[in-house]
C-alpha positions as CSV (number, residue, x, y, z in Angstrom):
1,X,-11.5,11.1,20.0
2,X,-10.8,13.5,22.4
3,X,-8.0,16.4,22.3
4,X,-6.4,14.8,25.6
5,X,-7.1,11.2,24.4
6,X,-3.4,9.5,24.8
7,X,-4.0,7.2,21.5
8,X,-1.3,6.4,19.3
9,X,-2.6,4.2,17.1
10,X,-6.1,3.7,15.1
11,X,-6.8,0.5,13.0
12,X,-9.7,0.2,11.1
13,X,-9.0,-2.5,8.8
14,X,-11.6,-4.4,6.9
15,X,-15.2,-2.9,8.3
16,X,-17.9,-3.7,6.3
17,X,-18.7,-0.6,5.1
18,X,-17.3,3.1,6.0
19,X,-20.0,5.4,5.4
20,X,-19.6,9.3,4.6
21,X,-21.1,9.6,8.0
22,X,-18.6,7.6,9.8
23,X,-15.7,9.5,7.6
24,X,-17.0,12.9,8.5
25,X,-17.2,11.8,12.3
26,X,-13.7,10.7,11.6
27,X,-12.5,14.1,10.2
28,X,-13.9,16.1,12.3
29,X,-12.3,14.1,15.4
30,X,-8.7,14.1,13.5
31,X,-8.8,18.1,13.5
32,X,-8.6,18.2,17.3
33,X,-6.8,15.3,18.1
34,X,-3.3,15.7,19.1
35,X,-1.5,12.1,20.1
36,X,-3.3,9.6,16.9
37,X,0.4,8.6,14.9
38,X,-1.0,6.2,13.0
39,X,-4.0,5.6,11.0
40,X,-5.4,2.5,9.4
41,X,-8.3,2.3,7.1
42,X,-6.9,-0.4,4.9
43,X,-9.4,-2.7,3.1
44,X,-12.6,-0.4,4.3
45,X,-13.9,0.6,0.7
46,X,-13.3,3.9,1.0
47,X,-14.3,5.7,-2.1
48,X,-13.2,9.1,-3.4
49,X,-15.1,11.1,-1.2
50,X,-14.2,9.6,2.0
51,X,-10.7,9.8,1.1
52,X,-10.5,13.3,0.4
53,X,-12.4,14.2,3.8
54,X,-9.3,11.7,5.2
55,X,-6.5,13.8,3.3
56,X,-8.2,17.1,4.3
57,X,-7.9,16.2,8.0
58,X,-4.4,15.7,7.6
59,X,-3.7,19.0,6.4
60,X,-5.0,20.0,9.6
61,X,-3.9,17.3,12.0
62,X,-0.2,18.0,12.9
63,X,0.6,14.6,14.5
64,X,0.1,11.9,12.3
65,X,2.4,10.2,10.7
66,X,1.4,7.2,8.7
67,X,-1.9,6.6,6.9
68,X,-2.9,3.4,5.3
69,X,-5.2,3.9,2.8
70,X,-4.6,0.9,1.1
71,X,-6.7,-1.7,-0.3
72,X,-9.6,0.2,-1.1
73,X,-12.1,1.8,-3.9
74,X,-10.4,5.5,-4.3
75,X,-9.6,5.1,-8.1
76,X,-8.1,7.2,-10.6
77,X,-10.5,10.1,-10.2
78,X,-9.7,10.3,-6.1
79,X,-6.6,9.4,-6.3
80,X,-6.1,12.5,-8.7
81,X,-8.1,14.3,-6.2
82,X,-5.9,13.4,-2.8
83,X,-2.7,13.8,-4.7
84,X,-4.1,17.3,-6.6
85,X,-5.5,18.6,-2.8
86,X,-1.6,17.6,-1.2
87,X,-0.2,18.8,-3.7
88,X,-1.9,22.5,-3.8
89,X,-1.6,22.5,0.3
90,X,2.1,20.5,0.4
91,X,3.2,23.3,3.1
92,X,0.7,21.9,5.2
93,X,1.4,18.3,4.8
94,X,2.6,16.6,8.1
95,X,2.3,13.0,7.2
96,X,5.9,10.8,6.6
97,X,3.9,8.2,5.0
98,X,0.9,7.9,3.5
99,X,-0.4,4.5,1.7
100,X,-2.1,4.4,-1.3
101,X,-1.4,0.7,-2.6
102,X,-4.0,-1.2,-4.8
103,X,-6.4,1.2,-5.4
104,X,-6.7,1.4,-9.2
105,X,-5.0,4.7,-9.5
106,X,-3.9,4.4,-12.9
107,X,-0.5,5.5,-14.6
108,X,-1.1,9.1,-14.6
109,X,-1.8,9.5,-11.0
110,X,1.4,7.4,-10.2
111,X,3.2,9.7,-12.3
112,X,1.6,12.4,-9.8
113,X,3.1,10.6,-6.5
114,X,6.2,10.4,-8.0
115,X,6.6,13.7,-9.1
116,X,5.0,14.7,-5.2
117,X,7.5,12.5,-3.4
118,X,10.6,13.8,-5.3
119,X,9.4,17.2,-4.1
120,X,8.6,16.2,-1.2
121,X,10.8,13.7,0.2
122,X,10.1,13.9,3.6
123,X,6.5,13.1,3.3
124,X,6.1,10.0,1.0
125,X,3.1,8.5,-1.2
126,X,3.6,4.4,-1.5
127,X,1.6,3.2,-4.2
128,X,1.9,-0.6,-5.4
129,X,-0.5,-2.6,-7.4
130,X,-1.2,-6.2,-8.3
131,X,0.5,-5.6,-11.6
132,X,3.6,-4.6,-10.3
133,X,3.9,-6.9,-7.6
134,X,3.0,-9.7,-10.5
135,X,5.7,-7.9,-12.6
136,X,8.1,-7.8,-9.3
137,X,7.8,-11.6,-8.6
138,X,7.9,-12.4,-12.0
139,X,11.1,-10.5,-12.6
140,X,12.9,-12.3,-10.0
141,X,11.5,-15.8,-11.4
142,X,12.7,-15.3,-14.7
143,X,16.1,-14.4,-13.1
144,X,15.7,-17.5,-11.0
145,X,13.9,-19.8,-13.9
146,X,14.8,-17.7,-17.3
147,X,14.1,-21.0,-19.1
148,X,10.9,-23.0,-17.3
149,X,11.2,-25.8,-19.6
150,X,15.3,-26.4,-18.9
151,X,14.3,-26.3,-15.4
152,X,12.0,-28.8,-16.1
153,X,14.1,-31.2,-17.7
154,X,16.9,-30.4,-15.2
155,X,14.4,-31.1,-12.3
156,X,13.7,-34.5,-14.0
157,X,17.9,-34.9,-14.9
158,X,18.4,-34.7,-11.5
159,X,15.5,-36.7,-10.0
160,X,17.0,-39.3,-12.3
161,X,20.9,-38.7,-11.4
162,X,19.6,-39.4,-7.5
163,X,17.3,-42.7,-8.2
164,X,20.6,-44.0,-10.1
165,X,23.1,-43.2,-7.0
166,X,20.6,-44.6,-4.5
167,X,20.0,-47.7,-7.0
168,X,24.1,-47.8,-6.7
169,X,23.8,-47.9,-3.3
170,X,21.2,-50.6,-3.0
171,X,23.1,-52.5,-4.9
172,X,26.7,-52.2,-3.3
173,X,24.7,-53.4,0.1
């Protein structure tokens, strides 16, 4: 990327492999650049190295303002790492969002991003994971459904209710 270079936008998603070669290429052309607004590098495999050389470049780069990180191999120990390096440098953060979602962070560095993006509300960490998207949508079934097996038998109640009225009908013809 070049300091002039008039792109907005970077998406990255799903290369086969990001090497530490290709991150520090990447970092090093995210310190000059000057237009890049968003940044994704979702599903990549990026492991904790690479994402730290990624958050380090932010603290430089002034004009970026969504990272997608998610979808990747960071892990508790770089997630702890990204969130301890933003944390130490938050006057330096410029990001408004930066995505973190199913990367095996673990409970402690969620309790991290939370205690980051009350802080720090202009600049926020999203972090979801399978188990609380599972937890999410099953929430809302068990609202829906709170008893599967009455839903059942009301399913079949009512599949019997309509055979009846369209027997009825069949037989008033």
């Amino acid at each position: 990327m070049h300091p002039n270079c008039t792109l907005r936008s970077l998406s990255l998603p799903e290369m086969s492999s990001f090497s530490q070669k290709a991150a520090t290429a990447l970092a090093e052309a995210l310190h000059v650049n000057t237009s890049l607004r968003y940044l994704d590098l979702a599903k990549n495999r990026i492991d904790c190295k690479i994402a730290v050389k990624v958050c380090e470049a932010l603290l430089i780069n002034k004009t970026i303002a969504i990272v997608d990180l998610s979808k990747n191999n960071i892990g508790m120990v770089g997630s702890k790492k990204v969130l301890t390096l933003l944390e130490k440098n938050s006057a330096s953060v410029n990001f408004r969002r930066l995505d973190l979602s199913i990367n095996a962070i673990g409970s402690e560095s969620k309790n991290l991003i939370e205690k980051f993006n009350k802080k720090n509300p202009q600049h926020q960490i999203i972090c979801t994971s399978p188990e609380m998207i599972t937890r999410s949508f099953n929430s809302v079934q068990l609202l829906v459904y709170p008893n599967r097996k009455a839903l059942l038998k009301g399913e079949k109640d009512f599949r019997n209710q309509l055979n009846h009225h369209k027997a009825r009908k069949d037989i008033k013809r």
